[in-house]
C-alpha positions, -999 to +999 in steps of 0.1 A: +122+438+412+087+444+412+065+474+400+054+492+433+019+512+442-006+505+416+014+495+389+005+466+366+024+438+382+055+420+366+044+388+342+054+354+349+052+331+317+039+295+318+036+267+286+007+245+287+022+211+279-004+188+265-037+183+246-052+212+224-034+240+235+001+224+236+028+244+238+003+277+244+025+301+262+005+320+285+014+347+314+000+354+351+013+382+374+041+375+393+030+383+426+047+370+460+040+332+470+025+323+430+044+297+421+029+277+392+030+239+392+064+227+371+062+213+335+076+183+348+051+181+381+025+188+358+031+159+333+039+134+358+002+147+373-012+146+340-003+110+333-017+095+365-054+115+355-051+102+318-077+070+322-103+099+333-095+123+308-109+140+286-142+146+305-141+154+341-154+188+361-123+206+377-122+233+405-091+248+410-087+259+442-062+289+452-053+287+415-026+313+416-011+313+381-040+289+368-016+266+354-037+233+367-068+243+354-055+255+325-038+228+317-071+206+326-087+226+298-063+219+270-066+185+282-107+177+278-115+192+311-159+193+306-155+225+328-132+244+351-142+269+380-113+288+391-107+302+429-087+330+440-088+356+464-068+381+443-085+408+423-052+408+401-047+373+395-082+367+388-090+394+363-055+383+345-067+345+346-099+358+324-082+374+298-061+343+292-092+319+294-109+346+269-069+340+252-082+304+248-116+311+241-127+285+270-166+284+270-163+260+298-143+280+327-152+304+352-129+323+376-142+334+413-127+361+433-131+350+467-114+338+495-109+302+490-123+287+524-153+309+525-164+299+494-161+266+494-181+264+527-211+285+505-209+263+476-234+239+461-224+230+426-250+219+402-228+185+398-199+170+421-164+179+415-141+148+399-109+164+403-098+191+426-065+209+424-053+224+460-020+242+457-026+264+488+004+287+496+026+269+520+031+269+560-002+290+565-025+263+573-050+263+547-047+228+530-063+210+559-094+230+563-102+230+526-099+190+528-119+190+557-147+213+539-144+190+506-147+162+525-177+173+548-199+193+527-201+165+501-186+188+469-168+154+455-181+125+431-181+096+440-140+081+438-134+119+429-096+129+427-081+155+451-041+166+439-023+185+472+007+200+461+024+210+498+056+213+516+080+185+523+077+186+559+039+183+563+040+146+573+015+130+571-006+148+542-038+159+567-063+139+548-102+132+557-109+098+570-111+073+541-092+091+516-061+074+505-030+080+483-028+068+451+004+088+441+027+107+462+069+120+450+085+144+458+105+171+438+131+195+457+112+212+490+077+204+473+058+174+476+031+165+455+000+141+457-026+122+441-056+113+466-087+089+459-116+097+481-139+075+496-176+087+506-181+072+541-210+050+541 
């Protein structure tokens, strides 16, 4: 049951599973449609990144319970921007980041779509995490904006965690998969993209 009116939302409780801060408990509120990313999702993700960790820049997109960046952090992450349209979630994300006393993140309150189409990092993005919520139609405009607006390195990394039925995954021309399973209703992929010429 959860705390109605303005009432500090229920906690949810996630472990970070590798690098510094292994087995860091951390909490996000438990608000409808946050779902973080399984332990086991997360290692299996984890282990295909290894060969460019530590060291690469990470956004987060619709980060919900943070546990990708976060877990990109304890990992060697060189920095983490965190996106999220929720006043809650993100104000809760910073006191855990403060919990972890990570120089190198930043959290952004703002609707997803909108502000990727207004970024311009300083640097490329290596690795993107998109764990839009499901069956509303937002993963294949953000790929679209990644793709178009030029917001990737160079053989930059793209996870898509999304519902088993979207088939095919909606990816930009030239992007492929380089890992794809499945777990329960949930599938989950690893995408290489390819700068058109």
């Amino acid at each position: 049951m959860r705390h109605k009116g303005k009432s500090a939302p229920e906690l949810g409780q996630l472990r970070i599973i590798g690098g510094s801060h292994r087995g860091r408990k951390l909490t996000f509120p438990a608000l409808d449609g946050v779902r973080p990313t399984p332990d086991r999702v997360r290692e299996t993700l984890f282990n295909w990144l290894m060969p460019i960790f530590p060291g690469p820049r990470c956004l987060d997109v619709y980060c919900g319970s943070g546990a990708l960046g976060l877990e990109a952090l304890s990992r060697g992450a060189a920095d983490v921007t965190f996106i999220d349209q929720s006043p809650v979630i993100a104000s809760h994300l910073k006191s855990q980041i403060q919990l972890l006393r990570a120089d190198n993140a930043s959290v952004v309150n703002a609707d997803a779509l909108n502000w990727l189409r207004a970024a311009s990092p300083d640097k490329p993005w290596e690795v993107v995490f998109l764990d839009p919520p499901f069956r509303k139609e937002f993963l294949a405009p953000a790929l679209q904006i990644l793709a178009e607006r030029k917001l990737l390195a160079a053989n930059a990394y793209v996870y898509v965690e999304a519902e088993v039925e979207l088939n095919p995954l909606p990816l930009p021309p030239g992007w492929a998969i380089s890992r794809h399973k499945t777990a329960g209703q949930v599938q989950y992929a690893l995408c290489l993209v390819r700068q058109p010429d």
